[in-house]
C-alpha positions in Angstrom: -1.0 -17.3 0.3 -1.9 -18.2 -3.3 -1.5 -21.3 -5.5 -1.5 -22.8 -9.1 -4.7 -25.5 -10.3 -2.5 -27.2 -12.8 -3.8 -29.7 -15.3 -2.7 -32.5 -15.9 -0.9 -31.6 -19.0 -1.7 -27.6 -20.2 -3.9 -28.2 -24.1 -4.7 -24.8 -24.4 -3.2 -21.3 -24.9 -4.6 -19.9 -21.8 -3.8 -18.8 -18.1 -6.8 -18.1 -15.9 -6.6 -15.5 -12.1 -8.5 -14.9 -9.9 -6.6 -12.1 -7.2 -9.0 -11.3 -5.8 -11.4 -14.3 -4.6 -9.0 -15.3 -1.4 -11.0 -15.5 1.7 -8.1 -16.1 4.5 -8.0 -13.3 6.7 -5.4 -13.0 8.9 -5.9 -12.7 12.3 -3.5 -9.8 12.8 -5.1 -7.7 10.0 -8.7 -8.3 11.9 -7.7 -7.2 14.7 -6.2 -3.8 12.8 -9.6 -3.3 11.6 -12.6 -1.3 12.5 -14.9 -3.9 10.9 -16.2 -7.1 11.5 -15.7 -9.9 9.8 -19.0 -9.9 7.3 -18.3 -6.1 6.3 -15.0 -6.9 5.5 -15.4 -9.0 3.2 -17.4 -6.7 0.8 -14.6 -6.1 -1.5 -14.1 -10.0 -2.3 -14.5 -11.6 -5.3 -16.8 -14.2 -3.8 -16.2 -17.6 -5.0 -14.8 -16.8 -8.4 -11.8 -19.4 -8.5 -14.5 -21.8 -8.4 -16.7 -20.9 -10.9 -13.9 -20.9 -13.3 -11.7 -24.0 -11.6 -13.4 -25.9 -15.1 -10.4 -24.2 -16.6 -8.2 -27.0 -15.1 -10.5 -29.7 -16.3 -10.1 -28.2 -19.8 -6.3 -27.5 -19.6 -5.6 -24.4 -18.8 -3.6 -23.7 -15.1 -5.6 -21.6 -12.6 -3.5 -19.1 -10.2 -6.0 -17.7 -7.1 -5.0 -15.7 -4.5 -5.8 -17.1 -1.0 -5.3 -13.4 0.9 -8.2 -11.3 0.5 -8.6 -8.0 -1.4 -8.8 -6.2 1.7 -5.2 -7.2 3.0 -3.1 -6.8 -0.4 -4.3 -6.2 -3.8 -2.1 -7.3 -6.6 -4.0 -5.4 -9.4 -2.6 -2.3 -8.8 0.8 -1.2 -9.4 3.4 -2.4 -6.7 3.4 0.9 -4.8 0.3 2.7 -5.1 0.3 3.7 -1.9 -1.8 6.2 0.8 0.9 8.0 3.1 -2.0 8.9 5.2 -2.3 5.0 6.3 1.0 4.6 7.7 3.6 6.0 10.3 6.8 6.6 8.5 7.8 7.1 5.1 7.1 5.5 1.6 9.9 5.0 -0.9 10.8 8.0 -2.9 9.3 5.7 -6.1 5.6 5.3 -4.5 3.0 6.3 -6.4 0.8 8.4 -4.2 -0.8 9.9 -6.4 -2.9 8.0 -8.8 -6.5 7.9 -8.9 -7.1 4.5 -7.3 -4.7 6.0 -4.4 -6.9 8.6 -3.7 -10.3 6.7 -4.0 -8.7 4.2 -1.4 -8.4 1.1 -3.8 -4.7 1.4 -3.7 -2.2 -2.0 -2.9 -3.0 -1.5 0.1 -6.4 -0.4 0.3 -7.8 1.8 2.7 -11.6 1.4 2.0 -13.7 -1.8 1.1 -17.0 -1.3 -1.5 -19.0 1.2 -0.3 -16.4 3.4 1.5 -16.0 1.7 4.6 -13.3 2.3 6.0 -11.2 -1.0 6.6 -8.2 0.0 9.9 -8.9 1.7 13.4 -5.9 4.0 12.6 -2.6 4.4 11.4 0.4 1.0 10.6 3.7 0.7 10.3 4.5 1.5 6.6 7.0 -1.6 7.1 4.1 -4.1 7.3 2.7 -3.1 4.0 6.0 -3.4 2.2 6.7 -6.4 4.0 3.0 -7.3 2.4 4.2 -6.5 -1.1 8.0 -8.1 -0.9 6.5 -11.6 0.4 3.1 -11.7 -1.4 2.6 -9.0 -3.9 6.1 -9.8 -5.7 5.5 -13.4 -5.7 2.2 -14.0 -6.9 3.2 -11.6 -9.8 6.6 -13.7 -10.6 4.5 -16.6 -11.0 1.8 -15.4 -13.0 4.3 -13.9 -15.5 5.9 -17.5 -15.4 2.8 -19.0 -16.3 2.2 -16.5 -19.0 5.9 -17.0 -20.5 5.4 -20.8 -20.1 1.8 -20.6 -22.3 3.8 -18.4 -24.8 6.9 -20.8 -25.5 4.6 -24.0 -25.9 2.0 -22.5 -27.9 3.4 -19.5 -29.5 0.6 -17.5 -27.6 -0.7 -16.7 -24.7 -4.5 -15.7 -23.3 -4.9 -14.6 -20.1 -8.3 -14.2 -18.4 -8.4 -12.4 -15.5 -11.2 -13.5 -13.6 -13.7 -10.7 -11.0 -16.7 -10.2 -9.8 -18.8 -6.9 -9.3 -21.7 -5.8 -7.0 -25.1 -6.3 -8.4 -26.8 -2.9 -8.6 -23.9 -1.8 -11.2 -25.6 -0.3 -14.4 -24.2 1.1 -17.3 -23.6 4.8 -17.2 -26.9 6.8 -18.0 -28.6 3.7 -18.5 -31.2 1.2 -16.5 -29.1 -2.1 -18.2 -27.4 -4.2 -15.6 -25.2 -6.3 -17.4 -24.6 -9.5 -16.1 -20.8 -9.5 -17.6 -18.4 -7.5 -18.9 -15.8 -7.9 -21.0 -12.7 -5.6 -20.4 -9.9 -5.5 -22.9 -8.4 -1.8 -22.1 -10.8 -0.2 -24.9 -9.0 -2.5 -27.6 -5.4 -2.7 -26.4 -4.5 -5.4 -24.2 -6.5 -8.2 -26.5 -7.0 -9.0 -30.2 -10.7 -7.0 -30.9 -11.3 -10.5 -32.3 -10.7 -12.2 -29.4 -12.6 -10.0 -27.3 -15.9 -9.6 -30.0 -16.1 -13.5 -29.8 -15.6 -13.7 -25.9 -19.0 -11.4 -25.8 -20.5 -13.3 -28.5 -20.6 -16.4 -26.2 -21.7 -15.3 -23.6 -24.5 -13.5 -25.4 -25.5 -17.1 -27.0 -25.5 -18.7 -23.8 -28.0 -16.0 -22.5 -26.6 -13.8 -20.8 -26.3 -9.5 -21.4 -22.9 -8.6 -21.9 -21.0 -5.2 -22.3 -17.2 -4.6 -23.3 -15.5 -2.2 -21.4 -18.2 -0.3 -19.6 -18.1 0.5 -16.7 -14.9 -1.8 -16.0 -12.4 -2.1 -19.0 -9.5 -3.8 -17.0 -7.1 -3.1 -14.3 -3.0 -3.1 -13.4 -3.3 -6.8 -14.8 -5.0 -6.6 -17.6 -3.1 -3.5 -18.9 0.1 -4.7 -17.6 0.2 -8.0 -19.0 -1.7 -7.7 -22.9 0.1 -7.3 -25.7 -1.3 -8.3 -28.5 1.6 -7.1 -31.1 3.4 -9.8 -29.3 0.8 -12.4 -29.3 -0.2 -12.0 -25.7 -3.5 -11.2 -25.3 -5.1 -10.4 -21.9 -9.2 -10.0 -20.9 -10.8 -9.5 -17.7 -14.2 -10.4 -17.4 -16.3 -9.5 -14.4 -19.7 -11.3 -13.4 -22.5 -9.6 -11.9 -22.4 -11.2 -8.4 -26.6 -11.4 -8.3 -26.0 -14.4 -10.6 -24.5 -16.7 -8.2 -25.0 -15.6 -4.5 -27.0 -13.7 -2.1 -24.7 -10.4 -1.7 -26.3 -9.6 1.9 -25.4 -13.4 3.5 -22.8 -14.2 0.3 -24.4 -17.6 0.7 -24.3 -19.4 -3.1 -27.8 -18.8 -5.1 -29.4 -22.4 -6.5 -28.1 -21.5 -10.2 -24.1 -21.4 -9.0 -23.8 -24.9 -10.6 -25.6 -23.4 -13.4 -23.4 -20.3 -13.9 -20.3 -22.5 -13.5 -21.2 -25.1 -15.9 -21.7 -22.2 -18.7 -18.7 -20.5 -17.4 -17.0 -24.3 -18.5 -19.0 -24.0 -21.7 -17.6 -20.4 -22.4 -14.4 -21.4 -22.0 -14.3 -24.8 -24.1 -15.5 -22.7 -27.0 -13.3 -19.5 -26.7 -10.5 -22.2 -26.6 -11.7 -23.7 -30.0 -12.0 -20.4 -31.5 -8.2 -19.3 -30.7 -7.2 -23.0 -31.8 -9.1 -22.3 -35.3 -8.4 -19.0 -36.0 -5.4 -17.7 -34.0 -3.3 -17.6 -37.0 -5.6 -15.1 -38.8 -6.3 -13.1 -35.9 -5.9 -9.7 -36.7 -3.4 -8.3 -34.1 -4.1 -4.3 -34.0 -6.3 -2.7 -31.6 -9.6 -1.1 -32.6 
């Protein structure tokens, strides 16, 4: 259900994911829904694993999830979970009440983008534990293996945590669409350095880029980034009108583009940790 793009040898600090690009529906869990097959797919991360699968080429490994958003979403906390979705009864150390819970984003999500509602009614609540002791748990196991790895050889780690988001997002009480953002957990998952450089990049290359607005990071990002420790975690979503045509999610002309800026971006982010890591100052803002 997932899998690791390894390089031939790893020459740089960094771990890229993409959880939530997978595109494998199961049949069972179409048949539990109440949507077809193009509105269910809303949530998706469309094609992000490769626009950033340049990461291998440049030696970084790649983990991307295979299952969709939809099914299982392994940037939330292992148990956020709705107890209105399921017959019978949640572990006594669910969380069912966070925000992303009640919105319907939990780990198992009840709604796709734009509130529709993803099952006809009511499962088992022993298929979506089952989802999160033979997916969720895995795919976490190795990504903190491939983290650890990064950290003993280099003596640091980066991990880039690699979305998408709908094109008609603007900035709060603004008309700006960005076309990335950079989310670093308002300064404390990542070295400010690190992040002020990853916008600075992507600003050169052309492209308008906020930090933390409206999207500063998930469970992942939060979860995995401490900088104290020289682990340093960013998420970076990319405005989805960039690269495909959100009503037929057919690729745009410029995806070949966007990728081979999105290898650019990450060459010279690489350089710059390289250089300067040693003098990168550790605090958060």
């Amino acid at each position: 259900m997932f899998e690791i793009l390894e390089p031939a040898a790893q020459r740089i600090p960094f771990v890229f994911n993409s959880p939530h690009s997978g595109r494998l529906y199961p049949q069972s869990f179409l048949d539990q829904s109440r949507l077809d097959a193009h509105s269910i797919r809303r949530s998706e991360d469309h094609f992000v694993d490769e626009l950033f699968q340049s990461a291998t080429y440049l030696g970084a490994p790649l983990l991307r999830a295979h299952f969709p958003r939809a099914f299982l979403d392994v940037n939330r906390e292992p148990y956020e979970l709705d107890p209105r979705m399921f017959d019978g009864a949640l572990p006594a150390h669910a969380n069912i009440g966070s925000m992303r819970v009640a919105g319907g984003l939990g780990t198992v999500p009840r709604l796709v983008a734009e509130n529709m509602e993803i099952y006809q009614g009511r499962f088992p609540v022993e298929e979506a534990l089952t989802r999160i002791e033979t997916i969720y748990k895995p795919y976490h196991a190795t990504l903190r293996k491939l983290i650890a790895r990064t950290h003993v050889q280099f003596g640091m780690a980066v991990l880039i945590d690699c979305h998408s988001m709908p094109g008609n997002v603007h900035l709060p009480g603004t008309g700006q669409r960005p076309d990335f953002i950079i989310g670093d957990r308002y300064g404390t998952s990542a070295a400010a350095e690190l992040s002020r450089v990853a916008v600075e990049l992507l600003q050169q290359l052309g492209y308008a880029v906020t930090r933390n607005k409206p999207y500063a990071g998930g469970f992942i990002t939060e979860h995995y980034g401490r900088p104290t420790r020289g682990l340093h975690a960013l998420q970076i979503e990319i405005n989805r009108s960039l690269y495909i045509d959100e009503a037929t999610l057919v690729k745009k002309p410029g995806f070949a583009a966007l990728e081979a800026d999105l290898g650019t971006f990450i060459a010279a982010l690489a350089r710059h940790v390289e250089e300067y890591a040693a003098y990168m100052p550790l605090a958060a803002e």
